[in-house]
PDB file of the backbone (N, CA, C, O) and the ligand in Angstrom, with CONECT records:
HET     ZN  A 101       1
ATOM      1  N   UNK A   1     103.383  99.140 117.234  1.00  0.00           N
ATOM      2  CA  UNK A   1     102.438  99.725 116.273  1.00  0.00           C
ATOM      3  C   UNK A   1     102.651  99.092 114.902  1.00  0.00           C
ATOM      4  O   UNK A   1     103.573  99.538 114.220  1.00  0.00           O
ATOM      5  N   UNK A   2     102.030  98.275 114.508  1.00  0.00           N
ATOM      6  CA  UNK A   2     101.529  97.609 113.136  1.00  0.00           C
ATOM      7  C   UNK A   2     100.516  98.169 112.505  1.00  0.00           C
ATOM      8  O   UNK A   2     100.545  97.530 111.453  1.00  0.00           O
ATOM      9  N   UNK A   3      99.611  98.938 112.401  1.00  0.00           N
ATOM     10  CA  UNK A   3      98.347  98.941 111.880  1.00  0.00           C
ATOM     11  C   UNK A   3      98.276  99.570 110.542  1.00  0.00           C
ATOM     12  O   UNK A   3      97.242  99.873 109.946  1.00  0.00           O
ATOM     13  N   UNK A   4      99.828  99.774 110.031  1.00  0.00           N
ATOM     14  CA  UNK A   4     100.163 100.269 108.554  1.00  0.00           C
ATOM     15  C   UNK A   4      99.423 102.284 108.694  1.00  0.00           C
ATOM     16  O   UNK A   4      99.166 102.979 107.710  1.00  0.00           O
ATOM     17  N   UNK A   5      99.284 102.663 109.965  1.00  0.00           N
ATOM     18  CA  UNK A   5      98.599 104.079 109.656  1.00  0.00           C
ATOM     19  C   UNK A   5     100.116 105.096 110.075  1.00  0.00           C
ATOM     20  O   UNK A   5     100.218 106.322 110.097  1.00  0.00           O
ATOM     21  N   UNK A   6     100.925 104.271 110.306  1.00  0.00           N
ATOM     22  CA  UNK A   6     102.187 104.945 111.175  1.00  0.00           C
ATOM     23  C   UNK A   6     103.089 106.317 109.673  1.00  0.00           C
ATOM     24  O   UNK A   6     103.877 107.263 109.686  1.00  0.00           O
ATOM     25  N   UNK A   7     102.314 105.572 108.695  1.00  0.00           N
ATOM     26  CA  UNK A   7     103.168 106.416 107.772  1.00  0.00           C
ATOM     27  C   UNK A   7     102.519 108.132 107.170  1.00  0.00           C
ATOM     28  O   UNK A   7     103.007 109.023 106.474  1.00  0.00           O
ATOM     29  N   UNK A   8     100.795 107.881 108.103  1.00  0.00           N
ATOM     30  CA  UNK A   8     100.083 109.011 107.739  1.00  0.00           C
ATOM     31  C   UNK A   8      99.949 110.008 108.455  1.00  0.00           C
ATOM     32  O   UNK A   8      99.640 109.846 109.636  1.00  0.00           O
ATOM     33  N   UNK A   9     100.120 111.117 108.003  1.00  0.00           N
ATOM     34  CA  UNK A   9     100.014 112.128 109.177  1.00  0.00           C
ATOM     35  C   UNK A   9      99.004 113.415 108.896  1.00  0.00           C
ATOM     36  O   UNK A   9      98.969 114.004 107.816  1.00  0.00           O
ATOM     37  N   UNK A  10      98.511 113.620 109.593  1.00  0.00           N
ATOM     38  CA  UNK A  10      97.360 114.581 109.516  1.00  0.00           C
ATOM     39  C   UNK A  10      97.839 116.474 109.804  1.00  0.00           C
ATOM     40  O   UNK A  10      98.245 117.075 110.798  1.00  0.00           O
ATOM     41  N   UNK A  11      97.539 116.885 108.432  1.00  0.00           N
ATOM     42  CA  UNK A  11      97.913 118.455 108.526  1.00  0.00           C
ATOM     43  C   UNK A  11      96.790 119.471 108.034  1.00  0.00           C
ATOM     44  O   UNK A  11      96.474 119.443 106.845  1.00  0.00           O
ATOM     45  N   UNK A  12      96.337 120.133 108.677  1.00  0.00           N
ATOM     46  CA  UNK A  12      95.115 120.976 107.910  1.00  0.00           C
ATOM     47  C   UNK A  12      93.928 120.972 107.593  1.00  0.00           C
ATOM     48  O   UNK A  12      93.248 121.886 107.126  1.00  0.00           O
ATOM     49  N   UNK A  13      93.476 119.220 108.017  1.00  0.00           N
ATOM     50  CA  UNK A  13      92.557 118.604 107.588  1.00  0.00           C
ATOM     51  C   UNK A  13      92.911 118.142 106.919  1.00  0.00           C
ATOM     52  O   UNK A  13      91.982 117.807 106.184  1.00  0.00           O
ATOM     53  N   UNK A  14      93.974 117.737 106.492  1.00  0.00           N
ATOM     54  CA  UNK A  14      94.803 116.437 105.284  1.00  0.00           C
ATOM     55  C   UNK A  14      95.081 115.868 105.258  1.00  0.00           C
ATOM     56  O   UNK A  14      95.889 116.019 106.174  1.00  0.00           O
ATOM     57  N   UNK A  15      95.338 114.374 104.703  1.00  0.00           N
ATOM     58  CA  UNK A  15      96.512 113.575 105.278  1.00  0.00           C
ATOM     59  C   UNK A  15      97.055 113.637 104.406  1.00  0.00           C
ATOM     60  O   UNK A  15      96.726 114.219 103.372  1.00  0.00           O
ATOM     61  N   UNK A  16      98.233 112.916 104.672  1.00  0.00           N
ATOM     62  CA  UNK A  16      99.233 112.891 103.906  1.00  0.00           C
ATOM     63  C   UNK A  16     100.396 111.785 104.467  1.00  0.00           C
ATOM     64  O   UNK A  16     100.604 111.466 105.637  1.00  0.00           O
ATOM     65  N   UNK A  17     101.291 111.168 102.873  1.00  0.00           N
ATOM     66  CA  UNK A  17     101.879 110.054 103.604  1.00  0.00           C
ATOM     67  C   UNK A  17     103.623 110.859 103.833  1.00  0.00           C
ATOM     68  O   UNK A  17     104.384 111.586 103.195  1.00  0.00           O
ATOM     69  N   UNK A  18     103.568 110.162 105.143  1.00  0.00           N
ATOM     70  CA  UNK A  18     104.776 110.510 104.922  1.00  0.00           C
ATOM     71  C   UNK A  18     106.187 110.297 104.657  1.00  0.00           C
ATOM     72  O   UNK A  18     107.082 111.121 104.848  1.00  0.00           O
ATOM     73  N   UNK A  19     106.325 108.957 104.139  1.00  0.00           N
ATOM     74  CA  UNK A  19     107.264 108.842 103.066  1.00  0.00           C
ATOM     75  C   UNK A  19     107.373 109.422 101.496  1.00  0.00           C
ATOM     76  O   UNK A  19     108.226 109.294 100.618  1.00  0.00           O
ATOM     77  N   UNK A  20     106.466 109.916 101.552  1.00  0.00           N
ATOM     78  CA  UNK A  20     106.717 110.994 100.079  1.00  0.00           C
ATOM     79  C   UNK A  20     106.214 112.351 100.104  1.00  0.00           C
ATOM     80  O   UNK A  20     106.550 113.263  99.348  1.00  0.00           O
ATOM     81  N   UNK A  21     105.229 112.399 101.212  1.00  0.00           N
ATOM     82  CA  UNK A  21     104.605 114.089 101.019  1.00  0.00           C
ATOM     83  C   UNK A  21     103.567 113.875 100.108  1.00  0.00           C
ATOM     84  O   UNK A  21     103.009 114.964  99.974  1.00  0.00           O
ATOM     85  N   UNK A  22     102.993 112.989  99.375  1.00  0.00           N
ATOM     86  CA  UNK A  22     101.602 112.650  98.782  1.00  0.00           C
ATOM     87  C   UNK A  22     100.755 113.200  99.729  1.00  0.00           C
ATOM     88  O   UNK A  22     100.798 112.914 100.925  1.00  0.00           O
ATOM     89  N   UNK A  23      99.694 114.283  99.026  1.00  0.00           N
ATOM     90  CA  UNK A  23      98.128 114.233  99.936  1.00  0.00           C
ATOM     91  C   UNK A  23      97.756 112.678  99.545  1.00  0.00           C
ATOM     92  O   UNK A  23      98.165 112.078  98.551  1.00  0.00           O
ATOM     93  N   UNK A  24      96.950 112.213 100.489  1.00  0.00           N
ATOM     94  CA  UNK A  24      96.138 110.557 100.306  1.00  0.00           C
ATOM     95  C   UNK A  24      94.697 111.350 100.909  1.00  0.00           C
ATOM     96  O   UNK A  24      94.467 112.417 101.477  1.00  0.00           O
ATOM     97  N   UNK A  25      93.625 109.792 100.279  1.00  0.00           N
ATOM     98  CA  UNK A  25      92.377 110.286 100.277  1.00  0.00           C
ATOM     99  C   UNK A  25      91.978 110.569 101.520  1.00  0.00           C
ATOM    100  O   UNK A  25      92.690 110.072 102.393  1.00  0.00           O
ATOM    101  N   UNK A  26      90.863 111.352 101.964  1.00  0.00           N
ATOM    102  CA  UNK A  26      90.111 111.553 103.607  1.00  0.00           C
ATOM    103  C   UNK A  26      89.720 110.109 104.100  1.00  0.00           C
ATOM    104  O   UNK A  26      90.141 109.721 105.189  1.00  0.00           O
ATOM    105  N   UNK A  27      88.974 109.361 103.366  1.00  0.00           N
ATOM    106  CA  UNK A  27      88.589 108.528 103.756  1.00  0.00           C
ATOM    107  C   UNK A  27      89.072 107.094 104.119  1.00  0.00           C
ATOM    108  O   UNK A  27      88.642 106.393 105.035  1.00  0.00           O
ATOM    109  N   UNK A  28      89.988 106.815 103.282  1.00  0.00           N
ATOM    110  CA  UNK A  28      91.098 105.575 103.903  1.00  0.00           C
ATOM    111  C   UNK A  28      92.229 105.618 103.954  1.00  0.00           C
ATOM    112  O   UNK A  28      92.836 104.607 104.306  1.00  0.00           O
ATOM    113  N   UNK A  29      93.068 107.047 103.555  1.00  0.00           N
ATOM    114  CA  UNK A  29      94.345 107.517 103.624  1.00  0.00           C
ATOM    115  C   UNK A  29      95.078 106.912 103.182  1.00  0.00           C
ATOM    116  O   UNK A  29      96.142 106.544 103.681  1.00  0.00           O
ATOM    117  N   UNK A  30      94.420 106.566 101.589  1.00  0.00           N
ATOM    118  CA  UNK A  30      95.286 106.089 100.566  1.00  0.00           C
ATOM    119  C   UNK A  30      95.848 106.572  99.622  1.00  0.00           C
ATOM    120  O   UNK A  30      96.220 107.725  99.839  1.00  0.00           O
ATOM    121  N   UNK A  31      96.159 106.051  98.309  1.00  0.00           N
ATOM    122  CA  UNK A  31      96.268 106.473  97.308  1.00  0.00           C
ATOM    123  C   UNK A  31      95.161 106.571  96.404  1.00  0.00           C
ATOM    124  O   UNK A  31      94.215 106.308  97.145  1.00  0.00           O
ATOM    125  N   UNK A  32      94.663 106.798  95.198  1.00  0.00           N
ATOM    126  CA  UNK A  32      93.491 106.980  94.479  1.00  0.00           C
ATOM    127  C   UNK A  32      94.045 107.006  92.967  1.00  0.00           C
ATOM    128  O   UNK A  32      95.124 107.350  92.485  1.00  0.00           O
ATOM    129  N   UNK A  33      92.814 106.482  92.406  1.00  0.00           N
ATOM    130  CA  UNK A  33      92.926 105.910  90.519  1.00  0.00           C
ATOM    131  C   UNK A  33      91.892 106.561  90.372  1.00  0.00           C
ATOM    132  O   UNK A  33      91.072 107.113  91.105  1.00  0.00           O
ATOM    133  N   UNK A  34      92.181 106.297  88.427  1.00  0.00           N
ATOM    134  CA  UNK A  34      91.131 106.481  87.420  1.00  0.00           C
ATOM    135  C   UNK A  34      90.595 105.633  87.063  1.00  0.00           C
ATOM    136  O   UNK A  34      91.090 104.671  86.476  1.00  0.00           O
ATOM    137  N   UNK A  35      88.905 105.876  87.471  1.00  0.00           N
ATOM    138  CA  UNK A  35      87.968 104.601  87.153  1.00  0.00           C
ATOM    139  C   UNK A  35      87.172 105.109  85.868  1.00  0.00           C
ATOM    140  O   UNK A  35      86.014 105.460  86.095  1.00  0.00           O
ATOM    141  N   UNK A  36      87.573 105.190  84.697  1.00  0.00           N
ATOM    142  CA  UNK A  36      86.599 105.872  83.920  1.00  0.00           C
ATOM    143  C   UNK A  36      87.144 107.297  84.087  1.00  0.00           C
ATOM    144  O   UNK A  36      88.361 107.445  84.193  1.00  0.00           O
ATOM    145  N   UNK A  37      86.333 108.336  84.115  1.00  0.00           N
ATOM    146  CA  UNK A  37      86.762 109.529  84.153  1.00  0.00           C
ATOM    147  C   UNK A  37      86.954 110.026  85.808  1.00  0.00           C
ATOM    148  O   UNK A  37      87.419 111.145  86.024  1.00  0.00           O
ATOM    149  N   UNK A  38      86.627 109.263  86.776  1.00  0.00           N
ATOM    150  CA  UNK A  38      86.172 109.702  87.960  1.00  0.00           C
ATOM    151  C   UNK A  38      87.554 109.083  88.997  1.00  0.00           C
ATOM    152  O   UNK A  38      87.735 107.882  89.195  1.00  0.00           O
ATOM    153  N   UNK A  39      88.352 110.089  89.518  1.00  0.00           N
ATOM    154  CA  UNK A  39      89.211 109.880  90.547  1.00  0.00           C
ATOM    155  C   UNK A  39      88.267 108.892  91.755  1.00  0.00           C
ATOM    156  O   UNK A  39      87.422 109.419  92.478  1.00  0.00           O
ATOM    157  N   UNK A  40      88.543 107.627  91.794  1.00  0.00           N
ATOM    158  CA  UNK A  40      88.289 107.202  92.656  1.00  0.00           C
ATOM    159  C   UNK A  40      89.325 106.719  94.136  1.00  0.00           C
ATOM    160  O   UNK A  40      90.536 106.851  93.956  1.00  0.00           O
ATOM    161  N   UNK A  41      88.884 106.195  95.511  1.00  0.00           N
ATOM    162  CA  UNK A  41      89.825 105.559  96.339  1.00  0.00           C
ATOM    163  C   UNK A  41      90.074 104.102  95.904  1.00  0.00           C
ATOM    164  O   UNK A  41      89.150 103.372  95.546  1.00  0.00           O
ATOM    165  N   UNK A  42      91.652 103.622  95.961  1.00  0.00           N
ATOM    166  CA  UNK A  42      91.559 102.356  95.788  1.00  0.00           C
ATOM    167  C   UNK A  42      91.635 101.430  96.964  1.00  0.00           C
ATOM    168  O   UNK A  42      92.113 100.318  96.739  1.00  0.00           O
ATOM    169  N   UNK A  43      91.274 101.685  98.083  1.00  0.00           N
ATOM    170  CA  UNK A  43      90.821 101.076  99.002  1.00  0.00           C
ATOM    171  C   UNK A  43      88.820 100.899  98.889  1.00  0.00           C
ATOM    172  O   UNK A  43      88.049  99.993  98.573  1.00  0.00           O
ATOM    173  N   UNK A  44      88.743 101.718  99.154  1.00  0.00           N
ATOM    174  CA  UNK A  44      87.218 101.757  99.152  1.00  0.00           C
ATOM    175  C   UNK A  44      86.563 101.953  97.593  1.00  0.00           C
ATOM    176  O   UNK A  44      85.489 101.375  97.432  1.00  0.00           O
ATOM    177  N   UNK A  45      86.878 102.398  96.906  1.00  0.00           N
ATOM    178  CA  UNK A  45      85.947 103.023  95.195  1.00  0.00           C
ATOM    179  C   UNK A  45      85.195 104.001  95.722  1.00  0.00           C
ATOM    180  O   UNK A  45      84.387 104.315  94.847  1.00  0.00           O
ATOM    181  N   UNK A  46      85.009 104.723  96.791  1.00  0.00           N
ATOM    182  CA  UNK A  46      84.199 106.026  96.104  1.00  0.00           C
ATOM    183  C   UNK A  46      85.394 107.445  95.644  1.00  0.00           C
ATOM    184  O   UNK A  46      86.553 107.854  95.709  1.00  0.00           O
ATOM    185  N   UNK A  47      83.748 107.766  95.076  1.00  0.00           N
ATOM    186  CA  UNK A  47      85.055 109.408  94.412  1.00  0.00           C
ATOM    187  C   UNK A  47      85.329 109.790  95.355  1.00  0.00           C
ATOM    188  O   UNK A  47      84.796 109.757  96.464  1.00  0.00           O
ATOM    189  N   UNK A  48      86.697 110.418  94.773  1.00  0.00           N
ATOM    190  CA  UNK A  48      87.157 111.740  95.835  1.00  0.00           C
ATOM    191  C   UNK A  48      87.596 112.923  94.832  1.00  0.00           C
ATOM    192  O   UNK A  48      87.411 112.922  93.615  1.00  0.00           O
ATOM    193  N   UNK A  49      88.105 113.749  95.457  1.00  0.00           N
ATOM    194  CA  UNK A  49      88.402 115.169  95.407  1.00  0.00           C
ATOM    195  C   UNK A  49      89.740 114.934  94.435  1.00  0.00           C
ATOM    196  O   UNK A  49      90.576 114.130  94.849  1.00  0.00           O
ATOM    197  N   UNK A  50      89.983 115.619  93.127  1.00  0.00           N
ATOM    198  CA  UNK A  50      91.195 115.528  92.690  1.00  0.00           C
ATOM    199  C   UNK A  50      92.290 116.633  93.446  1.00  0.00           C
ATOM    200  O   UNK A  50      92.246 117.854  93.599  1.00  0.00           O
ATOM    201  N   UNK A  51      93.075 115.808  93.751  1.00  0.00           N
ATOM    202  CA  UNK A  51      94.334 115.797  94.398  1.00  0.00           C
ATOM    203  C   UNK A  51      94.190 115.246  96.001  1.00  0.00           C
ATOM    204  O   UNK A  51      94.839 115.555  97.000  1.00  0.00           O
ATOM    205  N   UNK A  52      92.999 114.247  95.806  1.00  0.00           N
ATOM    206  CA  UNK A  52      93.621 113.238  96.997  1.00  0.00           C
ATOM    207  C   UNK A  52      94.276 112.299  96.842  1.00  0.00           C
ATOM    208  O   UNK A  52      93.630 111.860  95.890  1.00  0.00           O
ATOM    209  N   UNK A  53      94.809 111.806  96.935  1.00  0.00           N
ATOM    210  CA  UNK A  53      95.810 110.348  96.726  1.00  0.00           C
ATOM    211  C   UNK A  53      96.186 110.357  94.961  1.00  0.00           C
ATOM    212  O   UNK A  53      96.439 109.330  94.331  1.00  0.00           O
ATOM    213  N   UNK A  54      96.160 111.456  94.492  1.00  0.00           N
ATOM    214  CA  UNK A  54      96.561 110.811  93.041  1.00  0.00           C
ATOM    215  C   UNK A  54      97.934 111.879  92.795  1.00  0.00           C
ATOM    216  O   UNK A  54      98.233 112.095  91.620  1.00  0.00           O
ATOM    217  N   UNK A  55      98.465 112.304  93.491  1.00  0.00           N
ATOM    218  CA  UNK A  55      99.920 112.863  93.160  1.00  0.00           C
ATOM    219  C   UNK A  55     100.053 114.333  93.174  1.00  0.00           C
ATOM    220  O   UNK A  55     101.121 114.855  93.491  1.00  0.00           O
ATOM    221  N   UNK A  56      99.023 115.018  92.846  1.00  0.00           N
ATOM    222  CA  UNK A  56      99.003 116.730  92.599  1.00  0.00           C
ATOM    223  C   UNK A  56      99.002 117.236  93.453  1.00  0.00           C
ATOM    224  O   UNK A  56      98.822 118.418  93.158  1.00  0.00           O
ATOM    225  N   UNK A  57      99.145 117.068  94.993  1.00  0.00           N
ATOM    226  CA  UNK A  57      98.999 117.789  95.952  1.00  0.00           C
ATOM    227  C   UNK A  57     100.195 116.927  96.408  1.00  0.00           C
ATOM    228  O   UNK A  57     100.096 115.707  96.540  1.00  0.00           O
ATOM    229  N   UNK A  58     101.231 117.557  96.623  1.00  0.00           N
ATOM    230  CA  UNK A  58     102.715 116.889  97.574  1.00  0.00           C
ATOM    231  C   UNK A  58     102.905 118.124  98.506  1.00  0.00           C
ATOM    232  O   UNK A  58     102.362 119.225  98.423  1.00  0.00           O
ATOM    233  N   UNK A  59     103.765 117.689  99.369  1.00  0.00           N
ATOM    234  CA  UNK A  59     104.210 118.998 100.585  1.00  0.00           C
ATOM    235  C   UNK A  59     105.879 117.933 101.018  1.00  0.00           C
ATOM    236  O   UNK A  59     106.047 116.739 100.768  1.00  0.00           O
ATOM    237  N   UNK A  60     106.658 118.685 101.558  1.00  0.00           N
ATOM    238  CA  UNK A  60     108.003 118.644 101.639  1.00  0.00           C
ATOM    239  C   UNK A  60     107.430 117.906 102.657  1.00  0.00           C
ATOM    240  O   UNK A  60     106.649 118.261 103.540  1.00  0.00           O
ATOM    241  N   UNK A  61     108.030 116.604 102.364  1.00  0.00           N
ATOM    242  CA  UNK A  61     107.882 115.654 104.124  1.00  0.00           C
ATOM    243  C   UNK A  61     108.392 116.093 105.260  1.00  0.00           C
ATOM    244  O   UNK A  61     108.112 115.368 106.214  1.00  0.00           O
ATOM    245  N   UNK A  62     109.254 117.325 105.588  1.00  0.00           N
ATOM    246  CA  UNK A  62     110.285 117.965 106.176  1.00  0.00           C
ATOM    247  C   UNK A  62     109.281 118.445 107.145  1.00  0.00           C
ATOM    248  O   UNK A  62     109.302 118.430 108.376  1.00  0.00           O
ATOM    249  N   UNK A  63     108.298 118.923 106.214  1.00  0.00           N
ATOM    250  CA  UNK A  63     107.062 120.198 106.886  1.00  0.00           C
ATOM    251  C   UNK A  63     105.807 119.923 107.983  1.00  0.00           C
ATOM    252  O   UNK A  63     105.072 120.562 108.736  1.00  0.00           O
ATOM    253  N   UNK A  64     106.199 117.827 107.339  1.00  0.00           N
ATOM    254  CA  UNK A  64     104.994 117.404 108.460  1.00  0.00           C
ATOM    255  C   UNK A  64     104.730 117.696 109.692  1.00  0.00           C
ATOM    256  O   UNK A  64     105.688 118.361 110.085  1.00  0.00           O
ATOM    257  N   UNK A  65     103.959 117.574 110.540  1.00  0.00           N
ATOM    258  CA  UNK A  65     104.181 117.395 111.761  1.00  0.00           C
ATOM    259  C   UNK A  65     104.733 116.141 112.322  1.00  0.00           C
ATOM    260  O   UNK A  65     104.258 115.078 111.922  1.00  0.00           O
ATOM    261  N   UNK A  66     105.476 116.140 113.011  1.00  0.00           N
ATOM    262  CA  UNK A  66     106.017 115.089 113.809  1.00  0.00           C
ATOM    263  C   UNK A  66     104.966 114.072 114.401  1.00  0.00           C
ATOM    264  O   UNK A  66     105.290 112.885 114.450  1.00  0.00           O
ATOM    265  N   UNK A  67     103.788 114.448 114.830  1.00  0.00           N
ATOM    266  CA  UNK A  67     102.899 113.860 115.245  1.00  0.00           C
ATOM    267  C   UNK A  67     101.277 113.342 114.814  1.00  0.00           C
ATOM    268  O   UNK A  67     100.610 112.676 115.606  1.00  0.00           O
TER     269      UNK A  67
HETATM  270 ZN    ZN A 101      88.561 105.245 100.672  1.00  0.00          ZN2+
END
């Protein structure tokens, strides 16, 4: 398994990475910037939701699911 998705794991309808417990965005399960005033993905550029990929939403990596 190469496909770089091994570090994301899905909880709640969330992802999240799991080397830090970051929520990441729905849509490319990344991280996310400020483009102007507007949280964007930095994989793709569209908006997202603040506290996807930009740090405000963490969870104890402990808590993930394993799978
Ligand atoms: Zn995206």
């Amino acid at each position: 398994m190469s496909n770089g998705q091994n570090n994301v794991v899905k909880m709640n309808g969330k992802f999240y990475s799991r080397v830090d417990g970051s929520r990441l965005t729905d849509c490319c399960h990344a991280y996310s910037t400020f483009f102007d005033d507007e949280l964007v993905c930095k994989v793709c550029y569209f908006n997202v939701e603040f506290g996807e990929g930009d740090g405000s939403e963490k969870v104890d990596v402990k808590t993930l699911p394993s799978s």
